[in-house]
Backbone as CSV, one residue per row, in Angstrom:
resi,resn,N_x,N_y,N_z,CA_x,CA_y,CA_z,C_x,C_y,C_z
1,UNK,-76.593,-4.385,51.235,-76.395,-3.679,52.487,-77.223,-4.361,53.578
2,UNK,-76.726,-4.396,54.507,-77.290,-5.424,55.866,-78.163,-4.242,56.619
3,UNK,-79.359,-4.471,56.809,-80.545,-3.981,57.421,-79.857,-3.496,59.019
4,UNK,-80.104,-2.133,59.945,-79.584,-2.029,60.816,-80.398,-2.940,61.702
5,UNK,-79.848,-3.583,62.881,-80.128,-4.079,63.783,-81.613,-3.304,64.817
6,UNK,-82.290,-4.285,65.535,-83.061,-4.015,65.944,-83.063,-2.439,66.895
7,UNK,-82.051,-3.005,68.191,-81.331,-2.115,69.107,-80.545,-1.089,68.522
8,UNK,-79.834,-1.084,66.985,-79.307,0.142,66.611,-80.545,0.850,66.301
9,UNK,-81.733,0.857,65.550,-82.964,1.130,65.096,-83.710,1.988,66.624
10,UNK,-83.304,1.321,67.399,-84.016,1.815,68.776,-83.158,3.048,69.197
11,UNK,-82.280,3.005,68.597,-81.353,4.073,69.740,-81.300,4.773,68.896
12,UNK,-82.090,5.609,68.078,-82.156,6.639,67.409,-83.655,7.063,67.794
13,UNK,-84.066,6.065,68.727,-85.442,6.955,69.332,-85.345,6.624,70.913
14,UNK,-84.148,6.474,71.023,-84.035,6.101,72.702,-83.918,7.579,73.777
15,UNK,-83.046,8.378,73.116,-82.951,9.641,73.406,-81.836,10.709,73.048
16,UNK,-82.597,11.382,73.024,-81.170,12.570,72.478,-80.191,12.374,72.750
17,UNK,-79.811,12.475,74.549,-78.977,12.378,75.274,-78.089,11.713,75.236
18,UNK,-78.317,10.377,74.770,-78.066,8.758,74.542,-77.529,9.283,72.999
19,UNK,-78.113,9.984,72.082,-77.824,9.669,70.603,-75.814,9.369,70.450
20,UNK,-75.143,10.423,70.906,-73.493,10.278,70.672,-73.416,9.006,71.085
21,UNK,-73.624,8.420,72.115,-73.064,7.204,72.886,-74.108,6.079,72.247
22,UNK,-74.608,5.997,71.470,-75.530,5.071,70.497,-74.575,5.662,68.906
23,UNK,-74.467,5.935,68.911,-73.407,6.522,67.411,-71.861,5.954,68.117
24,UNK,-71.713,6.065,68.577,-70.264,5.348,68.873,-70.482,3.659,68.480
25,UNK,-71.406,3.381,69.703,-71.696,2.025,69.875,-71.771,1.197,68.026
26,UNK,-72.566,1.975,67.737,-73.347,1.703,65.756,-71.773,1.282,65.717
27,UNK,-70.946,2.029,65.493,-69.522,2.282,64.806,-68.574,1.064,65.146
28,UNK,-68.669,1.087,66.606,-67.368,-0.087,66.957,-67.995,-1.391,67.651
29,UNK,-69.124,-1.622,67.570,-69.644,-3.302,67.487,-70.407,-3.184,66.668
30,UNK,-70.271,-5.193,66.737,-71.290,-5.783,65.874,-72.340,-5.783,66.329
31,UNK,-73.348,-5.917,65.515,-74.744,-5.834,66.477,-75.909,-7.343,65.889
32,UNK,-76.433,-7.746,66.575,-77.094,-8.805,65.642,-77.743,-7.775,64.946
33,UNK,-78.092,-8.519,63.327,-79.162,-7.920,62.756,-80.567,-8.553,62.659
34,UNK,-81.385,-7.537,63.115,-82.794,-7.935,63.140,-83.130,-6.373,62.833
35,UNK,-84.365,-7.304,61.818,-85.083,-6.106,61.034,-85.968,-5.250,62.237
36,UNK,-86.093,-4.300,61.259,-87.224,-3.216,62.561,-87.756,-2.514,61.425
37,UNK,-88.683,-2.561,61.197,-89.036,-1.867,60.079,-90.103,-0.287,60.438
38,UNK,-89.521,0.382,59.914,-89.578,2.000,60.085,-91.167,1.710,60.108
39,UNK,-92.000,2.924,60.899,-93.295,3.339,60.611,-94.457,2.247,61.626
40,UNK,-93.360,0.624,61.829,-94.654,0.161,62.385,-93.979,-0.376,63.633
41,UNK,-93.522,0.277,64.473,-93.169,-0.637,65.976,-94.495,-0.566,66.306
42,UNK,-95.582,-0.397,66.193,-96.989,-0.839,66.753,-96.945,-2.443,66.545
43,UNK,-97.108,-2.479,65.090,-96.761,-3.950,64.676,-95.710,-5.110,65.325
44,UNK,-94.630,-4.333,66.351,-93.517,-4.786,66.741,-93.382,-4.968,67.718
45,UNK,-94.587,-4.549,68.960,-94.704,-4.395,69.748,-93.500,-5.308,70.904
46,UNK,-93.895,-6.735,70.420,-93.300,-7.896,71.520,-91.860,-7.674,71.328
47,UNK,-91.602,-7.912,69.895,-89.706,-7.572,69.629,-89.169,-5.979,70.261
48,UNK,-89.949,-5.402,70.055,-89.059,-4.126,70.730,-89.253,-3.979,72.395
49,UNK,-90.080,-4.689,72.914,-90.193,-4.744,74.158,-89.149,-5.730,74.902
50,UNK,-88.902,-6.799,74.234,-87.931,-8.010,75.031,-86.136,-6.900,74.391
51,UNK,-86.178,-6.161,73.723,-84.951,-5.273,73.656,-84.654,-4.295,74.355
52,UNK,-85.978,-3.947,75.174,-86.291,-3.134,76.564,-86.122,-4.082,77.648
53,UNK,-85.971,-4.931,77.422,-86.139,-6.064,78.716,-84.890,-6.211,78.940
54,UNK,-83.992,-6.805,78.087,-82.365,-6.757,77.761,-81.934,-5.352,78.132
55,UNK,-82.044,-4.369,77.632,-81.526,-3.151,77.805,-81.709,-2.998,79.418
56,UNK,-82.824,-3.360,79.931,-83.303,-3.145,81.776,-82.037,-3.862,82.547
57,UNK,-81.395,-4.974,82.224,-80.695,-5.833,82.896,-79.337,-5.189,82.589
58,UNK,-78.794,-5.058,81.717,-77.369,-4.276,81.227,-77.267,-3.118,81.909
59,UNK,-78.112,-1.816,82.236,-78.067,-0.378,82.474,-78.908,-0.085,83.852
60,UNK,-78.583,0.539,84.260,-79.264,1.318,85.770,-78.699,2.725,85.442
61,UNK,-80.160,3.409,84.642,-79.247,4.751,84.931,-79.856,5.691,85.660
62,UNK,-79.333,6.535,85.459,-79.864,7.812,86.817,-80.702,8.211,85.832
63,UNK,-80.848,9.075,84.780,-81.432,9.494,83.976,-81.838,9.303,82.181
64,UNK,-82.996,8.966,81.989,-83.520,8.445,81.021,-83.944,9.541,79.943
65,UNK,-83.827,9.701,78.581,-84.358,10.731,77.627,-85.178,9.826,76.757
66,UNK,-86.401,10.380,76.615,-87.270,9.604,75.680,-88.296,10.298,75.054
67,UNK,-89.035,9.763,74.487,-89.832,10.625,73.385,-91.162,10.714,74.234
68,UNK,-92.416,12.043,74.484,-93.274,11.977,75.482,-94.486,11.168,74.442
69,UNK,-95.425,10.626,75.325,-96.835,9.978,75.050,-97.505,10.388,74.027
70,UNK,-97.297,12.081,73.919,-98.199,12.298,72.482,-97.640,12.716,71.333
71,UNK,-96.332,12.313,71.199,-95.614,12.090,70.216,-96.746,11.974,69.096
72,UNK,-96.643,12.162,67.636,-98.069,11.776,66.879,-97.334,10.921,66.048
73,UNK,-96.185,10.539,66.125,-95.010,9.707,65.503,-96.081,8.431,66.353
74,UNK,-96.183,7.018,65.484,-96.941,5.918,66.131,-95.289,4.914,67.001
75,UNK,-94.558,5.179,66.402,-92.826,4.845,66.173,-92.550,5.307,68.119
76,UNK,-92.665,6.383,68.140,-92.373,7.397,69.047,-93.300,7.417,70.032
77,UNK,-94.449,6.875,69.782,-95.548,6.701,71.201,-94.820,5.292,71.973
78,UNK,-94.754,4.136,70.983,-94.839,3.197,71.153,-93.178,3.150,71.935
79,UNK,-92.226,4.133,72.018,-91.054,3.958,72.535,-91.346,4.683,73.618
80,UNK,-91.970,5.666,73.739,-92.177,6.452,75.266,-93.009,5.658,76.274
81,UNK,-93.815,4.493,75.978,-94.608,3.742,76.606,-94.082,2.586,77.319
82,UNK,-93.018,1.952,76.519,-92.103,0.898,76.892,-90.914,1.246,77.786
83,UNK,-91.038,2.982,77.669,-89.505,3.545,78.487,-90.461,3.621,79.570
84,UNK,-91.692,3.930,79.955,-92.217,4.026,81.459,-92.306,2.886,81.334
85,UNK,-93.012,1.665,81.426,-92.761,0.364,81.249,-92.117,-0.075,82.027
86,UNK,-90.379,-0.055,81.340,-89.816,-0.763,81.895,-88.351,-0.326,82.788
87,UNK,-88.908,1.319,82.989,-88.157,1.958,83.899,-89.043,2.868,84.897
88,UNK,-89.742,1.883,85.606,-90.348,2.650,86.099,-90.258,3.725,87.621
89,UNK,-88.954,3.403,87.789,-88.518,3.778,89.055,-87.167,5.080,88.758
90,UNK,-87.478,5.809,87.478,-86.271,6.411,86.982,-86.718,7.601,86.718
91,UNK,-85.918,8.888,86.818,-85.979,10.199,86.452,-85.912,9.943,85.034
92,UNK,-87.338,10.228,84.077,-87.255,10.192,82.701,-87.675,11.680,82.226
93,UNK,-87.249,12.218,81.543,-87.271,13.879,80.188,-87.729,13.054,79.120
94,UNK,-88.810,13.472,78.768,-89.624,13.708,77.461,-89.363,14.827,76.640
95,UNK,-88.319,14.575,75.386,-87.942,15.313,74.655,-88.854,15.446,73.210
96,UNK,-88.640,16.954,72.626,-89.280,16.896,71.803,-88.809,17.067,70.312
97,UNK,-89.614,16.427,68.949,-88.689,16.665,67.872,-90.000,17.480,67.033
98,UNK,-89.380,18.337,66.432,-90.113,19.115,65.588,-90.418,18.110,64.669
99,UNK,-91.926,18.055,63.691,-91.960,17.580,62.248,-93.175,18.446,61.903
100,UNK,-93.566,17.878,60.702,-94.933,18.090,60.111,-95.970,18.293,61.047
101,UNK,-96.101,17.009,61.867,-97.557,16.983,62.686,-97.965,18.509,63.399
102,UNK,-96.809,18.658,64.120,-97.076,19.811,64.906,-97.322,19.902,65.952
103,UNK,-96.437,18.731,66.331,-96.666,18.426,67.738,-96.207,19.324,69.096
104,UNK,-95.100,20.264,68.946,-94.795,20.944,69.964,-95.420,21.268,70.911
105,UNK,-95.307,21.076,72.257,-96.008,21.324,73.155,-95.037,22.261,74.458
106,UNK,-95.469,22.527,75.482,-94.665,23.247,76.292,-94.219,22.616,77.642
107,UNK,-93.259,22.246,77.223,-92.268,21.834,77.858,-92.450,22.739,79.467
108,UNK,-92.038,21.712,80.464,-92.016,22.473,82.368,-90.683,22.346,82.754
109,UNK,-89.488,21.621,81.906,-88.170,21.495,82.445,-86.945,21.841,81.381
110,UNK,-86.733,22.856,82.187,-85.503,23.305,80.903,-84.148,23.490,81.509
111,UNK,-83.213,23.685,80.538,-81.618,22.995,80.326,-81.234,24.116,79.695
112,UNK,-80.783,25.303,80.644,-79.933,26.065,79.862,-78.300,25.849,79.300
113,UNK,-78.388,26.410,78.408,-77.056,25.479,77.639,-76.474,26.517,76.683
114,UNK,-75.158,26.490,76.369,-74.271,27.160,76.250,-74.207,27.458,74.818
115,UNK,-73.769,28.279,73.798,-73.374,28.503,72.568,-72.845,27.508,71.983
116,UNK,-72.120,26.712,72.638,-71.082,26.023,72.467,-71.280,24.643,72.043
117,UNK,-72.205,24.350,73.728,-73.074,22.981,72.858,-73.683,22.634,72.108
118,UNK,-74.549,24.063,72.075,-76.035,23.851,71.067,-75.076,24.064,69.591
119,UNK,-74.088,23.931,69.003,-73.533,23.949,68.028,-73.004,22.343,68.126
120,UNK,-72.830,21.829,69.196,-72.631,20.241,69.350,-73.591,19.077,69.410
121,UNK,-74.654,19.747,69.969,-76.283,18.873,69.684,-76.203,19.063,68.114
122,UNK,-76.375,19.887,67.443,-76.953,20.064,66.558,-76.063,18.805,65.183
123,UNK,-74.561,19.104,65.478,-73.341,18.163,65.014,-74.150,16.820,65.164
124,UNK,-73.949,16.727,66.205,-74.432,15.283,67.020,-75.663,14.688,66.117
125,UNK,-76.810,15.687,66.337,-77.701,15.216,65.517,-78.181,14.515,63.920
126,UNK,-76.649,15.781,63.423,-77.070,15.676,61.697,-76.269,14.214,61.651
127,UNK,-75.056,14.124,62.403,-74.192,13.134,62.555,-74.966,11.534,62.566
128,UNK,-75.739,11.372,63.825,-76.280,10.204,64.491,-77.693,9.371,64.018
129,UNK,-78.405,10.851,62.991,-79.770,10.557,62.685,-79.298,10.697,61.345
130,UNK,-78.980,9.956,60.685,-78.521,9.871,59.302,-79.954,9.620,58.402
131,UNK,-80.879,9.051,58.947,-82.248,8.432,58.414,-82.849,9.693,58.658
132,UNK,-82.335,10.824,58.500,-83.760,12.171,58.795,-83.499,13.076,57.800
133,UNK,-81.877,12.778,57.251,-80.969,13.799,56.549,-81.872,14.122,55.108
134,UNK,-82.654,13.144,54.780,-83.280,12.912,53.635,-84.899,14.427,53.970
135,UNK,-85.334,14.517,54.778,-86.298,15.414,55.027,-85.817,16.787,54.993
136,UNK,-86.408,17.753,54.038,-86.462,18.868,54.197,-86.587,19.697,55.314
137,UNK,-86.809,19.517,56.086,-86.915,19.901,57.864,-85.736,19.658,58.652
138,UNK,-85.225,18.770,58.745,-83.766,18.341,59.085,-82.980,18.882,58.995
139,UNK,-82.571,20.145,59.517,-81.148,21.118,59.808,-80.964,21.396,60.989
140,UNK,-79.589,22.036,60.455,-78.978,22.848,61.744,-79.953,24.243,62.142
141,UNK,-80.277,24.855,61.068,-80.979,26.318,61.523,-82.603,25.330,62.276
142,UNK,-83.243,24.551,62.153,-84.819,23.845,62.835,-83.937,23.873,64.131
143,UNK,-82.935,23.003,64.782,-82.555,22.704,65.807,-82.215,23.951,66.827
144,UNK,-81.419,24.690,66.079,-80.620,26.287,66.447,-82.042,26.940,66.790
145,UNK,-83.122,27.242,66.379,-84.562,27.806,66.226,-84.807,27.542,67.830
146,UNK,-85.610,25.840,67.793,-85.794,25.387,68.679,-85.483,25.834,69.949
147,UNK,-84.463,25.579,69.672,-83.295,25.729,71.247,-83.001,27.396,71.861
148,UNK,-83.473,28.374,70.630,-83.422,29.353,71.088,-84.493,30.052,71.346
149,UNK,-85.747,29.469,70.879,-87.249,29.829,71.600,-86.864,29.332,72.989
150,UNK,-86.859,27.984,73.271,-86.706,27.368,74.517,-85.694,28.391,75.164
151,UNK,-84.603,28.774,75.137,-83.850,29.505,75.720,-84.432,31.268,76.055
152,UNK,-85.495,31.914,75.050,-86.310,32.352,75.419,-86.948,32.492,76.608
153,UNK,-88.249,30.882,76.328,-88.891,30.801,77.889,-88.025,30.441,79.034
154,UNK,-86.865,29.961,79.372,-86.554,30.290,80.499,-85.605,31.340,80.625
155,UNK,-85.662,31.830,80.061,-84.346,33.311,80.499,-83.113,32.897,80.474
156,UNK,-82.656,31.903,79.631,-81.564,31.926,79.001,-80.226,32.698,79.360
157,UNK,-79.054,33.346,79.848,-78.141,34.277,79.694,-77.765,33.720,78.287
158,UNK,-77.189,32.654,77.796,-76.888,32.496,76.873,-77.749,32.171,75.291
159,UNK,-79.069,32.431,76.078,-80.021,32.555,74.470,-80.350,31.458,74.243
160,UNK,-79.755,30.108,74.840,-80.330,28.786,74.491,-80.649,27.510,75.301
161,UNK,-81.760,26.854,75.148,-81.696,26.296,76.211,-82.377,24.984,75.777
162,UNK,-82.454,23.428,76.093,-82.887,22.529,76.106,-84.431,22.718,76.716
163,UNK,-85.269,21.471,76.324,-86.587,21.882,76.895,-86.863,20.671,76.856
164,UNK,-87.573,19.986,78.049,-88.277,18.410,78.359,-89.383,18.452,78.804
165,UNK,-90.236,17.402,79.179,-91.475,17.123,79.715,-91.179,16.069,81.008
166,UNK,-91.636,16.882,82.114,-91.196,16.031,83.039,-92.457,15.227,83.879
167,UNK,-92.979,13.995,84.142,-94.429,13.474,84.288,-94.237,13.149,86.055
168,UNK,-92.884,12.397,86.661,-92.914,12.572,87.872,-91.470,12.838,87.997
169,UNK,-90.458,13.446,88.640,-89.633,13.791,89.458,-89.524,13.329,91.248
170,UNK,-88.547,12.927,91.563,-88.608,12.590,92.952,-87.580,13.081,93.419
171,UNK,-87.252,13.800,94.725,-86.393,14.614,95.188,-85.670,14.009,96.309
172,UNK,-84.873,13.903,97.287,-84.025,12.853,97.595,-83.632,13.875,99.035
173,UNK,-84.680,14.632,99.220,-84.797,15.642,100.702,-84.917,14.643,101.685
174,UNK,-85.287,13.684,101.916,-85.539,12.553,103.086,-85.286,11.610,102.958
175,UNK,-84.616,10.589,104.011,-84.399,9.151,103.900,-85.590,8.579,103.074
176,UNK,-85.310,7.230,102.276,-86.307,6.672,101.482,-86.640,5.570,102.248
177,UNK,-85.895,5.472,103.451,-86.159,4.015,104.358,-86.422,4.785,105.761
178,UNK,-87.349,4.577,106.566,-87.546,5.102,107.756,-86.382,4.585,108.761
């Protein structure tokens, strides 16, 4: 079996948001393969950064999803650091993933969201993160949980809601050129 590619390896920590449209991509191209080996993008630092460099030139997007700074994942610091890096002029959400560590923290930007979807994140997820399926933690009811505390703190009508970390926001009330 051929080792996934560097950039497929990345886009399972690139962002939620991104995960369907990184699951397509996996599916209908080829991708070079270059190893990435789980646990140490610390170790990887230079290779996963020149795949941020590439990725900078291909995409201009409006909005970025990425994993926040104190991620306790070393995997997951080291991708939230390279997304300010090398987008630094971009509306980025710091999303969060439940594990062991216990990292949850409280989120200032939330995404109320419908019955409907949060039954489609959750698809999406078991679907796209095939490398998590193996952990006892990894379901539909952790995700469904999540999303409905979060839907909680912001008052929800529909009981569920997305939740991010937002570090700067810029608002688009005034010309940016005098």
């Amino acid at each position: 079996m051929t080792p996934p590619s560097l950039c497929t390896r990345l886009s399972e920590r690139i962002g939620v948001g991104k995960a369907a449209v990184f699951c397509r991509l996996r599916r209908s191209r080829s991708r070079k393969n270059t190893a990435c080996r789980d646990s140490y993008f610390p170790d990887q630092w230079a290779e996963i950064k020149a795949c941020f460099s590439d990725l900078s030139k291909r995409i201009k997007p409006d909005l970025i999803f990425s994993h926040r700074p104190d991620d306790r994942h070393q995997d997951h610091r080291v991708i939230s650091e390279l997304t300010w890096c090398t987008f630094r002029d971009h509306l980025i959400l710091e999303y969060e993933i439940p594990k062991y560590e216990g990292d949850l923290g409280n989120p200032n930007w939330y995404l109320p969201i419908s019955k409907r979807y949060c039954g489609k994140k959750i698809t999406t997820l078991l679907e796209c993160f095939d490398s998590q399926l193996d952990k006892p933690w990894f379901d539909a009811e952790l995700f469904r949980s999540l999303m409905r505390i979060r839907g909680i703190e912001c008052n929800s009508r529909s009981r569920y809601a997305e939740a991010f970390y937002s570090r700067k926001a810029t608002f688009g009330f005034l010309p940016s050129k005098n």
